[in-house]
N, C-alpha and C positions, 0 to 999 in steps of 0.2 A: 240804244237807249230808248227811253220811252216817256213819254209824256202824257200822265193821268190821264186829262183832258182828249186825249186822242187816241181814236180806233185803228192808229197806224200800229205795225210793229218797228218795232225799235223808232219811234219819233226822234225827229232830231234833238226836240225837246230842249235838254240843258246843255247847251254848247258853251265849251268852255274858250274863252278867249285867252288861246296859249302857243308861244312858239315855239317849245321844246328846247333843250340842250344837247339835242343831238346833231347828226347829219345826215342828208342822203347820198344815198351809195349806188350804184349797178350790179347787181348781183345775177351774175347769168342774163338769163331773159328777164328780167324783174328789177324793179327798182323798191329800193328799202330804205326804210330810216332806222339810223344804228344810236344807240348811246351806249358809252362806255363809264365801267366804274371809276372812281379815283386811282384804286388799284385792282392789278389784274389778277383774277381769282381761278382765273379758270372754267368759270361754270358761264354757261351762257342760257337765256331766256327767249324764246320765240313768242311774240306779240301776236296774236289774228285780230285784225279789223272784224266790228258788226259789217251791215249792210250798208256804212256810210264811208267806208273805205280807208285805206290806210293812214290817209291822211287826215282822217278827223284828230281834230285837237285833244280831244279827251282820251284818246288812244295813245299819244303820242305821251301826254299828260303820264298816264300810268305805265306805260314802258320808262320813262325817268326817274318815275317811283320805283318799281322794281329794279331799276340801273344803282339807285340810292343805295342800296339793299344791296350788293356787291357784284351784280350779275353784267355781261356785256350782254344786253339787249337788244332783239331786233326785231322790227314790224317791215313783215314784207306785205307789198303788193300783189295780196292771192285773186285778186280779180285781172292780175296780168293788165292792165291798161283800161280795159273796160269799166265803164261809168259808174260809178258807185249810184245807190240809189238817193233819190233828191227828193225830198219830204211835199215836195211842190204839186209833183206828179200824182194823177190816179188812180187810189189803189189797186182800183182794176185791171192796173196792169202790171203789179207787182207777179200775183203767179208764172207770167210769162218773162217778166225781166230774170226772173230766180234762176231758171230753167236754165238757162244759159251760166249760174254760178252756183256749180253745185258741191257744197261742202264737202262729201267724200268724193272729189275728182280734183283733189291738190297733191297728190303725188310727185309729181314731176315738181313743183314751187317748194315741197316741202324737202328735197333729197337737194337739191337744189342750194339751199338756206344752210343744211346741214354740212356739206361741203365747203360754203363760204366759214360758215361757225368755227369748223377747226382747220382751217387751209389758211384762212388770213385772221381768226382772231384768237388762235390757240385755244378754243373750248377743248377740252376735257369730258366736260357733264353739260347734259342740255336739258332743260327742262318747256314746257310750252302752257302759254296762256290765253284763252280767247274769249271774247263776249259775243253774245247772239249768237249770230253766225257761225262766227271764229268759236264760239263754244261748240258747236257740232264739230269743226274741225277738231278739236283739241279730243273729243268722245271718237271719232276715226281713226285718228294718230295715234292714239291710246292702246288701239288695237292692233296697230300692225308694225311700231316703231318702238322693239325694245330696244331700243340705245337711247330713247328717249325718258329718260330715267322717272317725270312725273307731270303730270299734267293739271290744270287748274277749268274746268267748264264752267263760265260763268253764263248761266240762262240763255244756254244754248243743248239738245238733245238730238240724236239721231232715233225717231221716229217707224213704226210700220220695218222692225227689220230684226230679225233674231238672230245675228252672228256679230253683233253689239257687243256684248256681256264678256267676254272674257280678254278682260284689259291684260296690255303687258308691263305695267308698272303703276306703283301709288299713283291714284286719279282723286281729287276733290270737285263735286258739283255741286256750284252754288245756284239757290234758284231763288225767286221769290214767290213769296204766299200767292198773293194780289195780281198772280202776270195773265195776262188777257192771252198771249201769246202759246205758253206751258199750262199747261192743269196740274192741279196739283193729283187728280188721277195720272196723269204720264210720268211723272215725278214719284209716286206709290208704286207705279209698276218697272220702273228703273228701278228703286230701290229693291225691291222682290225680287229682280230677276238677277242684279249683281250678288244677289247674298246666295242667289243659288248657284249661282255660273261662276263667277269673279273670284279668283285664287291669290290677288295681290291686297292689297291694303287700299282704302277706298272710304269713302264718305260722301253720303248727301243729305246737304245741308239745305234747309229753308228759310227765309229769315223772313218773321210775323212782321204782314203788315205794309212790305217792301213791293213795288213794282218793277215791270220788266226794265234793267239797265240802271237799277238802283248807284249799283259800286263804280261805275264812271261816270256818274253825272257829275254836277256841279252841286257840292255839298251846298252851299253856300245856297240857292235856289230852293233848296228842299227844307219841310217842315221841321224845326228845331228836333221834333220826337226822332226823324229818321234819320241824324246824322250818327247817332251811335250804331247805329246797324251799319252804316257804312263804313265807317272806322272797323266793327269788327271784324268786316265779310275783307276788307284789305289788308288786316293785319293778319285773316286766317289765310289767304294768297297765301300771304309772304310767307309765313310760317312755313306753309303746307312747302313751300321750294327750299327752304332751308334746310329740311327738317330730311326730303328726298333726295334733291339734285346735287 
C-alpha cells in the first residue's frame, strides 16, 4: 500500500486494525493464514502479501473477503520467515533488502500451497491473487502454472524481461493512474505486448486518479471521491474469480 504523502513504495500508510476469521496453519516449510467459506465449494484462492508481509492486516482483511465469495483462501508466507519490510527503515536500503525476496523465485512456496490446497482442503480449481509484490508473483505464476486457472495483479508487474507475455490462463491487472511506483509507460507497454504475445483472456485495468495500494487500504481513511474506485477494482477481483476459477 502506499501513502500519497510518501516516496516509499507500498507505505504502510492505511493499516487496517483487523484480526481476521481465519487461522494459521504450517504448510510444509511455511506458515499461512487459511480462511474457509461457510460452505465448501471447491475452489480455492491463494493470497500474496505486498512488502509488509503476510501478516499485514489488510491482507488478511481481503483474503476474508474473497473467503466471503465462496473460496477457501490462503495467504502464505512467501518471504519463508524473513522480515517483511518496516516503513521505519531507510529507503536506502530497500534495493538491497529486495534482493534477497525476489518475486519470480517462489516456486518451491507456490507448488508447496498447491499441494496443501488439494491434499487437505479438497480444492478442485485454484485461482491466485496478489498486491505489489505479491502482484509480480501472481504476473510469474500466470506463466508457468496452468492448473492455476486465473489470476488477479493488483499494482504489481514483472519488469525489464520478455518471456512475460504469454500467460497460461484468464490474468486481470489492476494498476493505478497516480502510482509513483508503476508508470503508466510500463502499464502501455504490458498492455501492447499481451495483445501481441497473450493467447488467453486478459485485461488491464487503470483506475483514474487512484494510488499505488488503492484496493487494500483502508476505505474509510481515503477521500470520499476514491471509495467508489475501490469498491469497483474489488468487486472486478471477484468477478474476474468467479467468472474463471
Amino acid at each position: 500500500m502506499a501513502n500519497e504523502a510518501s516516496p516509499c513504495p507500498c507505505d504502510i500508510g492505511h493499516r487496517l486494525e483487523y484480526g481476521g476469521m481465519g487461522h494459521e496453519v504450517q504448510v510444509e516449510h511455511i506458515r499461512a493464514y487459511v480462511t474457509r467459506p461457510r460452505a465448501d465449494t471447491g475452489k480455492a484462492i491463494i493470497v500474496v502479501q505486498d512488502i509488509f508481509g503476510w501478516k499485514l492486516p489488510n491482507t488478511w482483511y481481503m483474503a476474508d473477503l474473497i473467503a466471503g465469495n465462496g473460496y477457501t483462501t490462503i495467504v502464505p508466507d512467501f518471504f519463508v520467515g524473513k522480515e517483511p519490510w518496516n516503513p521505519s527503515w531507510e529507503m536506502k536500503t530497500f534495493p538491497e533488502w529486495l534482493k534477497s525476496r525476489d518475486a519470480r523465485k517462489v516456486d518451491k512456496e507456490v507448488e508447496a500451497v498447491l499441494r496443501y490446497l488439494t491434499q487437505q482442503c479438497g480444492a478442485q480449481r485454484v485461482g491466485i491473487v496478489g498486491f505489489c509484490w505479491g502482484g509480480t508473483v501472481v504476473h510469474h505464476v500466470m506463466t508457468k502454472y496452468p492448473q492455476i486457472r486465473a489470476g488477479v495483479s493488483l499494482y504489481g508487474i514483472v519488469k525489464d524481461s520478455e518471456d512475460v507475455y504469454d500467460l497460461k490462463n484468464p490474468t486481470l491487472f489492476i494498476f493505478a493512474e497516480n502510482d509513483f511506483v508503476i508508470s503508466l509507460e510500463q502499464v502501455s507497454l504490458l498492455t501492447q505486448k499481451l495483445k501481441e504475445h497473450c493467447k488467453v483472456e486478459h485485461q488491464v485495468k487503470t483506475f483514474t486518479g487512484q494510488t499505488h495500494g488503492f484496493v487494500h487500504r483502508k476505505r474509510e481513511d481515503c477521500q470520499p471521491a476514491d471509495k467508489p474506485y475501490i469498491d469497483e477494482a474489488r468487486r472486478n477481483l471477484v468477478e474476474w474469480l468467479n467468472k474463471f476459477v
